[in-house]
OpenMM code with the backbone's topology and positions (N, CA, C; nanometers):
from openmm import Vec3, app, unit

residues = "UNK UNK UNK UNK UNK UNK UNK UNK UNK UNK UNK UNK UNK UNK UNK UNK UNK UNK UNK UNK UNK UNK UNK UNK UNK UNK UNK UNK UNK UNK UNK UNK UNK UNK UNK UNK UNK UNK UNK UNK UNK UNK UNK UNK UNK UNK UNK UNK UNK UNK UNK UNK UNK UNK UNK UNK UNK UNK UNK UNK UNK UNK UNK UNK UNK UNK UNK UNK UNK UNK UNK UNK UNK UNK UNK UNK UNK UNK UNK UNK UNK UNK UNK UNK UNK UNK UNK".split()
positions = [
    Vec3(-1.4979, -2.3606, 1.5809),
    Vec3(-1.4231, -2.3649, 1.4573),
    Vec3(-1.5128, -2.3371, 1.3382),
    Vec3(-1.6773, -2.3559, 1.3638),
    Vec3(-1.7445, -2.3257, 1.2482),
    Vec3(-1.7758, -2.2211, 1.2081),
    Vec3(-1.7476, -2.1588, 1.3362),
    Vec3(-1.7688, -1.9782, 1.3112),
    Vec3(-1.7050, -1.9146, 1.2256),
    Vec3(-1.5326, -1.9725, 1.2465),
    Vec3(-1.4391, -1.8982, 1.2002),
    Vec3(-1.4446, -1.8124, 1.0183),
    Vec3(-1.5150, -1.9700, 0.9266),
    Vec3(-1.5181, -1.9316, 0.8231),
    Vec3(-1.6182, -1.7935, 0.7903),
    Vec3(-1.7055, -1.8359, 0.8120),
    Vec3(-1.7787, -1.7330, 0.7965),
    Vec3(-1.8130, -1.5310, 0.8848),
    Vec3(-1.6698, -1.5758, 0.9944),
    Vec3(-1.6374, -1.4771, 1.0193),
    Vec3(-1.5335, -1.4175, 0.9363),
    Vec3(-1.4355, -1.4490, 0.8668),
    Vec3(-1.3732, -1.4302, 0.7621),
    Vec3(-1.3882, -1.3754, 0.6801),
    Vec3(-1.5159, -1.4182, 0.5955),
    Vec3(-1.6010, -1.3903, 0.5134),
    Vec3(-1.6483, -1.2501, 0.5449),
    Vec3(-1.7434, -1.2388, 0.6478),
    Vec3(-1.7544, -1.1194, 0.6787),
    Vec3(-1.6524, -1.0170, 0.6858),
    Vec3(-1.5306, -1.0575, 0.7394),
    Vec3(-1.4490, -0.9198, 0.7522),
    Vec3(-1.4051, -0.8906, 0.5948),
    Vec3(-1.4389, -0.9559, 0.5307),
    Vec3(-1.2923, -0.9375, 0.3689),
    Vec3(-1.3222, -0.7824, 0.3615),
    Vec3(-1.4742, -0.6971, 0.3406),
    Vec3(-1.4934, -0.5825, 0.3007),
    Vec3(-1.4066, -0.4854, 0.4318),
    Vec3(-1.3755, -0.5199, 0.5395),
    Vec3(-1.3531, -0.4396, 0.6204),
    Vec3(-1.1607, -0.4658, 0.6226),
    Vec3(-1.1023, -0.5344, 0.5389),
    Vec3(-0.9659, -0.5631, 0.5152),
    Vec3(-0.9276, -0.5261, 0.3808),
    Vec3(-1.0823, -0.4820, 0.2620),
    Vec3(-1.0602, -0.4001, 0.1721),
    Vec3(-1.0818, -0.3050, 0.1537),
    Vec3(-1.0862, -0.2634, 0.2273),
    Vec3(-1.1091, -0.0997, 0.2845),
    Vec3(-0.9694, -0.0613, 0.3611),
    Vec3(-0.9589, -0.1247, 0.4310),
    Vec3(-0.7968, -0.0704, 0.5017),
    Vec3(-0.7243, -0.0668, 0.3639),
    Vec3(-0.6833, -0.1718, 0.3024),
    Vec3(-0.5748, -0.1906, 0.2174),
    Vec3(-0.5745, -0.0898, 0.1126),
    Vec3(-0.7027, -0.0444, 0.0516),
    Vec3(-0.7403, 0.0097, -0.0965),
    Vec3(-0.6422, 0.1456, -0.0682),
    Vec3(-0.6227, 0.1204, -0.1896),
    Vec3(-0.5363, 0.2330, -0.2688),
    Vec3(-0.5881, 0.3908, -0.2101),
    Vec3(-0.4989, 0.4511, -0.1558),
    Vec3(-0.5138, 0.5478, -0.0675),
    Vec3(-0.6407, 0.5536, 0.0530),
    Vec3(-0.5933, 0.3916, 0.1362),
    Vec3(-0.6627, 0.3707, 0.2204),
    Vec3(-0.6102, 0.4226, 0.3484),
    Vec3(-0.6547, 0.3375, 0.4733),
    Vec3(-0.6056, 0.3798, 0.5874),
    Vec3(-0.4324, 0.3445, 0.5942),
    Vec3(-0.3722, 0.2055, 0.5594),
    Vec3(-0.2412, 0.1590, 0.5664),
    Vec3(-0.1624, 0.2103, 0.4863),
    Vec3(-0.2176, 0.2660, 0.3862),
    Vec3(-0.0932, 0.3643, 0.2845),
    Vec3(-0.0953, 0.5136, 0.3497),
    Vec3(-0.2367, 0.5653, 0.3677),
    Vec3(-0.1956, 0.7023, 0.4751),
    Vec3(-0.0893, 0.6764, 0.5970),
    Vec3(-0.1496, 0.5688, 0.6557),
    Vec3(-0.0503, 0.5273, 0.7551),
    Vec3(0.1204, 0.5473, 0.7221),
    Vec3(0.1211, 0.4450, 0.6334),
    Vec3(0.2686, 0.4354, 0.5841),
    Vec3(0.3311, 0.5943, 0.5206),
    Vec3(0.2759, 0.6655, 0.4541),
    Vec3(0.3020, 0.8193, 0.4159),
    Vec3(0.3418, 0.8830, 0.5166),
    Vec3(0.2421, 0.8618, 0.6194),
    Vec3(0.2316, 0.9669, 0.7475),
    Vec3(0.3867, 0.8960, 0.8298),
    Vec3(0.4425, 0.7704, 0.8249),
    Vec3(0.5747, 0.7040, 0.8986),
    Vec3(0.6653, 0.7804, 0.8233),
    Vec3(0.6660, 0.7674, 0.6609),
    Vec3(0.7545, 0.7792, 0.5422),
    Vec3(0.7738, 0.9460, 0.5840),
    Vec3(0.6953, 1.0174, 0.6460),
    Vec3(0.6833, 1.1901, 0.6142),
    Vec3(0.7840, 1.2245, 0.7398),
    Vec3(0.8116, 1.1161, 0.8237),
    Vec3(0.8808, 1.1690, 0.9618),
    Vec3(1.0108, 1.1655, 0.9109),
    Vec3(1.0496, 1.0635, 0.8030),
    Vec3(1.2215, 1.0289, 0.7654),
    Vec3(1.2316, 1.1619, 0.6739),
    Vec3(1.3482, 1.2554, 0.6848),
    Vec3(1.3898, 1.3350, 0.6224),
    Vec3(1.4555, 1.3567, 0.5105),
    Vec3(1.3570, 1.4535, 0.4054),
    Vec3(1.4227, 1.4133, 0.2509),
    Vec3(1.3114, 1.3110, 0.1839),
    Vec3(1.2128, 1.2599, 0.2451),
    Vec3(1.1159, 1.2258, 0.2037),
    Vec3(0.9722, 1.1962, 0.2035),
    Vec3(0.9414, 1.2943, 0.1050),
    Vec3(0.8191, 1.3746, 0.1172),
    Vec3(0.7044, 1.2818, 0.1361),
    Vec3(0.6743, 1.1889, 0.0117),
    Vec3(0.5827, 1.1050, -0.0200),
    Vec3(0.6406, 0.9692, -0.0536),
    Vec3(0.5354, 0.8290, -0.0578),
    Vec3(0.6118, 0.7463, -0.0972),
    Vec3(0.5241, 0.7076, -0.3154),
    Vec3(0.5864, 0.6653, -0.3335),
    Vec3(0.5536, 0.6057, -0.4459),
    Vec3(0.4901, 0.4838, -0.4998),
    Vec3(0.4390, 0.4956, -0.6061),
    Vec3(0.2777, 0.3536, -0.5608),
    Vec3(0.4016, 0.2436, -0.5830),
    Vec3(0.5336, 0.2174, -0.6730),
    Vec3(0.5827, 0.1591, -0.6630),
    Vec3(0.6782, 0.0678, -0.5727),
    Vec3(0.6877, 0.1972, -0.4543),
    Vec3(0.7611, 0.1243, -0.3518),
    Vec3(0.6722, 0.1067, -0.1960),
    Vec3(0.5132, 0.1090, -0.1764),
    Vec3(0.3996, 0.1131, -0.1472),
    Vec3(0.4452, -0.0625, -0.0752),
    Vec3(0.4521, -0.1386, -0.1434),
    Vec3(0.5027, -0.3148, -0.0969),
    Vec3(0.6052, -0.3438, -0.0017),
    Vec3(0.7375, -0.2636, -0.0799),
    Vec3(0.8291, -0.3111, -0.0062),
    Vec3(0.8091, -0.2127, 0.1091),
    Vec3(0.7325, -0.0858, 0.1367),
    Vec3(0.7084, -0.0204, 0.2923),
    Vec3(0.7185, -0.0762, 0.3785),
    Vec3(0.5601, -0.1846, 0.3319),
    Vec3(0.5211, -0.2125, 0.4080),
    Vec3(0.5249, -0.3439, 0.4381),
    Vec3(0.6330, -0.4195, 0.3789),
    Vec3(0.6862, -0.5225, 0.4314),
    Vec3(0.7972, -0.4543, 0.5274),
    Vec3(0.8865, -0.3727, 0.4646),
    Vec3(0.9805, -0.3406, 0.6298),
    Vec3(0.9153, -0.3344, 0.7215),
    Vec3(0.7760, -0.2301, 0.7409),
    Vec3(0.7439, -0.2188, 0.8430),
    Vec3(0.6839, -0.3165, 0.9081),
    Vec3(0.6487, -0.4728, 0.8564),
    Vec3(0.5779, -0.5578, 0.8999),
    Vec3(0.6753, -0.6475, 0.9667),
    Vec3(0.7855, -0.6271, 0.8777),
    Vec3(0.8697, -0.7092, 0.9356),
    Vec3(0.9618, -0.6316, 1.0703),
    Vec3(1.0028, -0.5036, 1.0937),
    Vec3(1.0518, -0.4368, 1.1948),
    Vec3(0.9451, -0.4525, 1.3065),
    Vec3(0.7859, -0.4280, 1.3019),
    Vec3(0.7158, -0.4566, 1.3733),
    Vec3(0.6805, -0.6002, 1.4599),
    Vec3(0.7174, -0.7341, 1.3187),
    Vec3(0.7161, -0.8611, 1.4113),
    Vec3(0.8331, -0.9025, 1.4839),
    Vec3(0.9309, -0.8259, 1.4203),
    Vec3(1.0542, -0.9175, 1.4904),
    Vec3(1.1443, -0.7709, 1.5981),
    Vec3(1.1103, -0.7307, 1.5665),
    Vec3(1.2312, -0.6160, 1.6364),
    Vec3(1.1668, -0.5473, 1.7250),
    Vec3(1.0614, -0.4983, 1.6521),
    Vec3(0.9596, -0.4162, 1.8304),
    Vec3(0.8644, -0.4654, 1.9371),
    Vec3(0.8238, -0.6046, 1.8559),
    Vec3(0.7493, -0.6826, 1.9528),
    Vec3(0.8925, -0.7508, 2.0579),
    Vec3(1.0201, -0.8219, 1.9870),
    Vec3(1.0727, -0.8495, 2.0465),
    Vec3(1.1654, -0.7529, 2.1769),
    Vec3(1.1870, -0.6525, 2.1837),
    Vec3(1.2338, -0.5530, 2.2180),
    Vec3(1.0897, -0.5291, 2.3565),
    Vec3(0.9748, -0.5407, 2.3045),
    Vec3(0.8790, -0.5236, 2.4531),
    Vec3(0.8455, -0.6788, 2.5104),
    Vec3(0.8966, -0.7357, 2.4687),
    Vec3(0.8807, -0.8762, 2.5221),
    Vec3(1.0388, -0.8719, 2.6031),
    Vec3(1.1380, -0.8338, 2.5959),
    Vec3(1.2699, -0.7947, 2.6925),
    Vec3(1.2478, -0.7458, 2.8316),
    Vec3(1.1864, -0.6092, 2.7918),
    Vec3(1.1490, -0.5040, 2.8182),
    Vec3(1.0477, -0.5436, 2.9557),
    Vec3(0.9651, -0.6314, 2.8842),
    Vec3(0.8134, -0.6484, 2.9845),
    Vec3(0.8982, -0.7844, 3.0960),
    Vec3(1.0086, -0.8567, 3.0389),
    Vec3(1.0803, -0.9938, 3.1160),
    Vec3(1.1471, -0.8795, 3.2383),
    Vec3(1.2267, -0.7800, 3.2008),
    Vec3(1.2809, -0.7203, 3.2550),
    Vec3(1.2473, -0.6310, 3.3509),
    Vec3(1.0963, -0.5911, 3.3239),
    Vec3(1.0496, -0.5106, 3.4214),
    Vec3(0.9557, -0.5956, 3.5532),
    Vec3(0.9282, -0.7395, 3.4942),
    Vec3(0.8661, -0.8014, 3.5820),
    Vec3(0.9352, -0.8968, 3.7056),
    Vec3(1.0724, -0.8883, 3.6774),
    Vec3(1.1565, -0.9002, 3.7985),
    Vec3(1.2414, -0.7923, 3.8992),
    Vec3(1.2178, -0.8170, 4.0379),
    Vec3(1.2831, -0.7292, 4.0971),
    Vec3(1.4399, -0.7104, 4.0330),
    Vec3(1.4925, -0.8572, 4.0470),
    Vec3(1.6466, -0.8202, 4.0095),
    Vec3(1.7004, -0.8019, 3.9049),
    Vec3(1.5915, -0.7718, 3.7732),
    Vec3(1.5920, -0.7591, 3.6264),
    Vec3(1.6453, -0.8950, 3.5539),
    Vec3(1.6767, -0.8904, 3.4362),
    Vec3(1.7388, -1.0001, 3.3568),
    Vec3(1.9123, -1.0680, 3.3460),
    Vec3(1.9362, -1.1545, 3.3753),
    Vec3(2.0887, -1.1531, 3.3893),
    Vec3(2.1114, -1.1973, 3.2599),
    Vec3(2.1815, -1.1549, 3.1898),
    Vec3(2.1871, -1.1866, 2.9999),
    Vec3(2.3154, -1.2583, 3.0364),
    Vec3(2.3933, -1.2961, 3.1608),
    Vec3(2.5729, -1.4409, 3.1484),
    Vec3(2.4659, -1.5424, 3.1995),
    Vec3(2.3608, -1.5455, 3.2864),
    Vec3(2.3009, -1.6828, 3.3157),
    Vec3(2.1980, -1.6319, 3.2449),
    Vec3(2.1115, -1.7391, 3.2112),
    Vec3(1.9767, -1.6888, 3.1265),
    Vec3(1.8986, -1.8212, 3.2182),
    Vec3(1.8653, -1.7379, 3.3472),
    Vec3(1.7555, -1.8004, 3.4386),
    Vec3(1.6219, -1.8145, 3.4097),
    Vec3(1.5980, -1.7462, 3.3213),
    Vec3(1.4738, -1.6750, 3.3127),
    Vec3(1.3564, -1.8035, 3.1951),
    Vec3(1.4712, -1.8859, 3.1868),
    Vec3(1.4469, -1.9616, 3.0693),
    Vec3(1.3799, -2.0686, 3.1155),
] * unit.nanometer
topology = app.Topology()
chain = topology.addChain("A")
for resn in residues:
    res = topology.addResidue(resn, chain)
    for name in ("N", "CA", "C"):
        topology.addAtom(name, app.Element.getBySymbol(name[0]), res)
């Protein structure tokens, strides 16, 4: 547990570097934003709410969706969703 702080510490420069203003997570987010059609670029103003959808579609909807996915593939007789055995 004593490590932790000062591993922290160490990463901040390597979590301000991802984040900074036309860093890796805003290319990121441009390069998602460039696949939806009709829109080219995103705007420094709507830069937040991106990337809260995408944080939030990512914790709850696609992790949950391979957590189904991985229940479902690890039984022969798959998932029965009227009994929920699995529970």
């Amino acid at each position: 547990m004593a490590g932790v702080g000062p591993l922290f510490l160490a990463l901040i420069p390597v979590t301000n570097y991802i984040t900074a203003e036309n860093g890796v997570v805003q290319k990121a987010m441009e390069t998602l934003l460039a696949a939806i059609p009709g829109n080219a670029s995103i705007s420094k103003d709507r830069v937040i709410p991106a990337l809260s959808a995408f944080y939030i579609f990512w914790t709850f909807a696609a992790t949950g969706a391979a957590s189904a996915a991985g229940l479902g593939s690890s039984r022969k007789e798959g998932l029965d969703n009227n009994r929920m055995s699995w529970i």
